[in-house]
KENUSE-568173 format. One record per residue (C-alpha): residue in three letters; x, y, z. Coordinates in steps of 0.05 Angstrom, whole numbers, plus 32768, in hexadecimal, padded with zeros to 4 digits. Layout:
BEGIN
ALAXYZ...
***
This chain:
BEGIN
UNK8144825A83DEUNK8141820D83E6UNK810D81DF83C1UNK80FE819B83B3UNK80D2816F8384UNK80A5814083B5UNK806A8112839BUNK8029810E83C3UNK802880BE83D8UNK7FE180C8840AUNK7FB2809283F0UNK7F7E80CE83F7UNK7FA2810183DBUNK7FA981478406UNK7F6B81478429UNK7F5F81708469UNK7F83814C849FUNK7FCC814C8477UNK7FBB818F8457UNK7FB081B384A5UNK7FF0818684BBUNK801581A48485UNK800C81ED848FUNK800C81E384D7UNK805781CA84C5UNK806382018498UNK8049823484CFUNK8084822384F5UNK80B8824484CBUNK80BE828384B8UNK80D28286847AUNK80A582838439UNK80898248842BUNK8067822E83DDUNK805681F283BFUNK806081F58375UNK802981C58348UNK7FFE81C1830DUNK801182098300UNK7FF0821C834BUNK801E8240837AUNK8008823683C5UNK801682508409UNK802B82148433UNK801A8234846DUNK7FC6823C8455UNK7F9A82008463UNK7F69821B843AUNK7F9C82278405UNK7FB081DE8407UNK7F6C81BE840BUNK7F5281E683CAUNK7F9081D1839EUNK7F6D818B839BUNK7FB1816D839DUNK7FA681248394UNK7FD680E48396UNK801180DF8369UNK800D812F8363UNK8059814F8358UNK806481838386UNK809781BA838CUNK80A681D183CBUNK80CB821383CFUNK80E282378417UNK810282808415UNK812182A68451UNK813082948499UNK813E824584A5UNK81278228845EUNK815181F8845DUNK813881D9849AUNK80E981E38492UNK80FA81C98446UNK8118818D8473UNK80CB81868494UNK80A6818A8460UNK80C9815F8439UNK80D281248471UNK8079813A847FUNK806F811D8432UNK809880E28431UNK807C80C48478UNK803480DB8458UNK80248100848FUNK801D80C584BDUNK7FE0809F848FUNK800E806A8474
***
C-alpha cells in the first residue's frame, strides 16, 4: 500500500469538474483507490462519492492506493492536486 497526505488548494474547493477529473484519473488504475478525511473514507474512483464529501479548500486529504501499480496512480493523483486540476 502507498499513501500520501495532499491539501486541497482549488479556490472552490472539490466541486464537480475536479471531482469527475479525479475519478476519471483514478478509473485508470486498477488498484484500490481512497481518500482518507474528516473521518470519511471515499472511493476515488466515484464522482458522486467525491462531490458529496463537500471537500472544501485547505481540506487534508489522505490518499491511499492498494494492489496493481499504486505507486504510479498514487504518482497521478498526487501530481492532479498539486497542479489543481488545471484551475490555477
Amino acid at each position: 500500500m502507498q499513501s500520501k497526505k495532499v491539501t486541497l488548494k482549488n479556490k472552490n474547493g472539490l466541486h464537480a469538474r475536479p471531482a469527475t477529473e479525479l475519478a476519471k484519473l483514478a478509473m485508470q488504475f486498477p488498484c484500490r483507490i481512497l481518500f482518507i478525511t474528516k473521518g470519511q473514507t471515499i472511493d476515488a474512483k466515484s464522482p458522486l462519492m467525491l462531490l458529496s464529501a463537500g471537500l472544501e479548500r485547505g481540506t487534508e486529504i489522505k490518499i491511499e492506493c492498494d494492489g496493481e501499480k499504486e505507486k504510479e496512480a498514487l504518482e497521478a493523483l498526487v501530481n492532479a492536486f498539486e497542479n489543481q486540476f488545471g484551475e490555477k
